[in-house]
N, C-alpha and C positions, 0 to 999 in steps of 0.2 A: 770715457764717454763713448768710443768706438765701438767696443765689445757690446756696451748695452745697445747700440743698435743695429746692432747685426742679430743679437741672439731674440728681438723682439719682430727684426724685417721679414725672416723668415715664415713667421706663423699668420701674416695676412693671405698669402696666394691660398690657405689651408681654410681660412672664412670665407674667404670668394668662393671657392668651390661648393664648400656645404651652401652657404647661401642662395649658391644658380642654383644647384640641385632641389632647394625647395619651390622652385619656380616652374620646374619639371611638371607638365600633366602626368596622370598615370599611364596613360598609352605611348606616351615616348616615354617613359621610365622601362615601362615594360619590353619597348622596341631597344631599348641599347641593354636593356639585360641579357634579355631572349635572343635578340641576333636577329638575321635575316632571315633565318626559316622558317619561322612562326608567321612573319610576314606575307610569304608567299605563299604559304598552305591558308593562308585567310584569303586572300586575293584570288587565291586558282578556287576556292568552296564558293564564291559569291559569283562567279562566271557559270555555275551546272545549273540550269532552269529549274524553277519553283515544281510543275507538274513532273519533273524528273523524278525530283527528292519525297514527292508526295507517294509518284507511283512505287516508288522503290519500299516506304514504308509499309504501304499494302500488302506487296508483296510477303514483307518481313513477315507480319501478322497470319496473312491465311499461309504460311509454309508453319508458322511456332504452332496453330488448331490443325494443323492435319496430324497432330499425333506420331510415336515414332513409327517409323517404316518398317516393313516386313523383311526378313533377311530373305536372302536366297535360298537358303536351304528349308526355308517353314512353305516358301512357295511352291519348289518343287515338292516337300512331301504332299501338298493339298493338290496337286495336278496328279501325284499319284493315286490319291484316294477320290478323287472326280474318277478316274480313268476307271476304278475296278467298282465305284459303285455304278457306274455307264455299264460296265460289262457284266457284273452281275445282273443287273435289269434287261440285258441283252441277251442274256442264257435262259432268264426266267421268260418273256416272251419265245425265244424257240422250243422251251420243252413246252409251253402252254398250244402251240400250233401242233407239237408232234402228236401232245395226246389228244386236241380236238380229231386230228387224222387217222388217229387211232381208234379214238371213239365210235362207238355206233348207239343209232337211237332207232325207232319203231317210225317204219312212215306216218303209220296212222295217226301217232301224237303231232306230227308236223301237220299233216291236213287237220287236225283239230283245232290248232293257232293259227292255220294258216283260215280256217274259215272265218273262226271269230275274228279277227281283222277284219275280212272282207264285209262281212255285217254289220260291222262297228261304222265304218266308213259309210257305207251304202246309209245306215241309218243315220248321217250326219250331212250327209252331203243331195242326198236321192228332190227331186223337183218335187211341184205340186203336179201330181198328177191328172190329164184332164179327160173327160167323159164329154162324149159329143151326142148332145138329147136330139131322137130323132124327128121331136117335134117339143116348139116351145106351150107348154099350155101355163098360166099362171091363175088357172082355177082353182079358186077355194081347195075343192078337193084335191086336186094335183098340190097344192101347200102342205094341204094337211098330211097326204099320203107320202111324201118326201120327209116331212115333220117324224113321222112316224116309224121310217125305213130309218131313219138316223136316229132314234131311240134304240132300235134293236140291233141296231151295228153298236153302239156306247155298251151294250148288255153283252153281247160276243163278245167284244174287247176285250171286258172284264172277266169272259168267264176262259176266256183265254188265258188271260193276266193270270189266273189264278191254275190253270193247270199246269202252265209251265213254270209258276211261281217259284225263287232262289236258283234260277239257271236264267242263261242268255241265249235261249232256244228263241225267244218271241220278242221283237227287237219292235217298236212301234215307231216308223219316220217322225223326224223332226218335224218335218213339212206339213203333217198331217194335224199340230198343233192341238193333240189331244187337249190338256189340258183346258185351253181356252174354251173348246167347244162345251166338256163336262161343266165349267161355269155358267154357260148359256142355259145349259137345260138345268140348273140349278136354279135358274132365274125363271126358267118356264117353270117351273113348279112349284113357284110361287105363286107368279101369274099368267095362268093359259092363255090369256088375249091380251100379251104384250106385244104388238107387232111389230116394231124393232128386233125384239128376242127373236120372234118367227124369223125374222127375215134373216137375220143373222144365222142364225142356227141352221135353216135350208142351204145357206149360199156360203156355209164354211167350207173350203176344203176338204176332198175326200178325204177318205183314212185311207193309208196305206200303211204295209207291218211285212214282216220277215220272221219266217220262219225257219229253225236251223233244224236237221236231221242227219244222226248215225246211224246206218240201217245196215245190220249185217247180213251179210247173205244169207239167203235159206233155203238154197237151193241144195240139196242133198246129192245128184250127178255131178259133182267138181271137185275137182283137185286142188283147188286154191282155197283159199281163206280171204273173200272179198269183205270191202266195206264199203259201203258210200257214204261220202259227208255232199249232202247238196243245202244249198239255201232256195227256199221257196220264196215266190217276192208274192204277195195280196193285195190287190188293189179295191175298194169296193165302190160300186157308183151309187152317185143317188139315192137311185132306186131300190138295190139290195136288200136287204130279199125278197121284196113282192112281185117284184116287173123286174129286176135283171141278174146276172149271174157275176161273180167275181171275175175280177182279172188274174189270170197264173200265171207267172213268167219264174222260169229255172237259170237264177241268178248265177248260178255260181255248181258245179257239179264235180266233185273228186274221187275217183276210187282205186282204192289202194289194197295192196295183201297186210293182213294186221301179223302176219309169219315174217316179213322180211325186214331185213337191215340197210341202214342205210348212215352214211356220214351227216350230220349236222347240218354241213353246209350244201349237199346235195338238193339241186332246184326239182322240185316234186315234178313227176305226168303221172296224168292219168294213165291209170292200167288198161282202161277198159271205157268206150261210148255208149252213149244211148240215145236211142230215138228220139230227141226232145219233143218233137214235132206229135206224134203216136203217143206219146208218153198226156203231153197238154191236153190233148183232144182227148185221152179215155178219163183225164181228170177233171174236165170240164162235165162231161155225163155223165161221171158220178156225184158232183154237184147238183145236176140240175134236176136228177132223181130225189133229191132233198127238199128241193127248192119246192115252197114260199119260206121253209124253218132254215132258221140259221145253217150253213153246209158246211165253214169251213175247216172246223174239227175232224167229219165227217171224211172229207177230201182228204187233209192229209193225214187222218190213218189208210186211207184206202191206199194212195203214195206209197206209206212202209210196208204194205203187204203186197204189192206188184212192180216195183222198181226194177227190178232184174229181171222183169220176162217183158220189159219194154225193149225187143231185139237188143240184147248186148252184144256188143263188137268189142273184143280183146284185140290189145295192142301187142305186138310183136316186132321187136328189134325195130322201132317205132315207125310202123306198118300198124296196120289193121287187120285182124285174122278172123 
């Protein structure tokens, strides 16, 4: 009877064990398998704050989209090729300065563009110019006769317009607001005894215009090869041309040798002066020898045929000789 209870005592402590063991949660099953270390990497991960582990992901993400990185040797070769394309753009602007300094060009094209600016401007910028009547009358006739001077300045204009026609010789001021006036008398002539249109029409703004001139010398005694570029500036008043004489002002006066050279960049002098003064007053008599007919065609051809014997003063080693 002994033996069978010995060999049957032994196999309960081997039921007791399986049977605790099912009694086991999975987290203590797991804690005596795993051991202490597993433990303590869970405890030390639950102590790192939540925006730590958030930030830390972020980061993950925008470093995996920046794509891979450039070696060092792809870097330096592109600082190489920056460098020589820097330096070739660096040799092509100094041979481009050596041959502007090398270059030469004709003065006279330079006061050509340098005029046309200056008339460009002038005609974009120049005021309303004013006339001071040396008595007001607002009789009928004095309407009409104003009426009527601004007919035959609208007619000059045009026949101006039309000789200097596809050139920028005859520059008409902004100020002078052609246009609007040409619809006014568009309107008188529809109706003569519009008196608004009259009033309008007398009380527009003068006309003022610029005339540009190349006048080569013609004088036969000289050694030089002169040219003048001047701008003429026109004003006309009211009255023009029954009862009064245009305004001449010399805007603008250049003269240059069409023989010489000169760099690009070189700031232009005049070669040579003139008596403005002499010059105004013998253009204003020839006007007024014209005068009650339109003059100022008249005027400045007389301009291009006596320019140079308006006392010229040549410059010298920039002196006056």
């Amino acid at each position: 009877l002994q033996p069978l209870i010995n060999s049957v005592t032994p196999s309960t402590p081997t039921m007791a064990a399986r049977k605790s063991c099912t009694h086991l949660t999975w987290a203590e099953a797991k804690g005596k398998v795993g051991g202490s270390t597993s433990s303590k990497s869970k405890a030390i991960s639950k102590k790192v704050p939540h925006h730590q582990i958030l930030a830390q992901k972020i980061i993950s993400k925008q470093e995996g989209e920046q794509g891979p990185t450039i070696s060092r040797a792809k870097l330096r070769r592109s600082q190489r090729e920056d460098e020589k394309a820097a330096s070739i753009k660096a040799a092509a602007r100094e041979a481009e300065k050596e041959e502007r300094r090398n270059r030469k060009v004709k003065p006279h094209e330079l006061a050509q563009d340098r005029m046309l600016e200056i008339v460009k401007n002038l005609q974009a910028t120049s005021s309303v110019v004013i006339f001071e009547e040396e008595e007001s009358n607002n009789s009928k006739e004095s309407i009409m006769e104003i009426k009527e001077c601004k007919e035959m300045q609208l007619d000059e204009v045009m026949a101006l317009e039309a000789i200097y026609a596809d050139t920028n010789d005859f520059l008409v001021s902004d100020s002078s607001r052609l246009e609007d006036l040409r619809e006014i008398r568009e309107i008188l002539f529809a109706d003569d005894d519009d008196q608004n249109s009259i009033e309008s029409f007398i009380q527009h703004p003068p006309i003022s215009f610029y005339i540009q001139f190349r006048i080569d010398d013609y004088r036969e005694d000289t050694e030089t090869s002169l040219v003048a570029y001047i701008i003429l500036s026109v004003s006309l008043p009211p009255r023009y041309p029954m009862g009064a004489t245009p305004r001449f002002e010399l805007s603008d006066i250049m003269i240059v040798d069409k023989t010489d050279l000169c760099s690009p960049d070189k700031t232009l002098e005049t070669l040579a002066f003139l008596d403005q003064e002499k010059l105004l007053d013998d253009l204003r008599k020839q006007a007024e020898m014209v005068l009650p007919d339109p003059c100022v065609y008249e005027a400045a051809t007389w301009l291009t045929e006596n320019v140079f014997d308006a006392a010229l003063q040549m410059r010298t080693h920039g002196s006056l000789a």
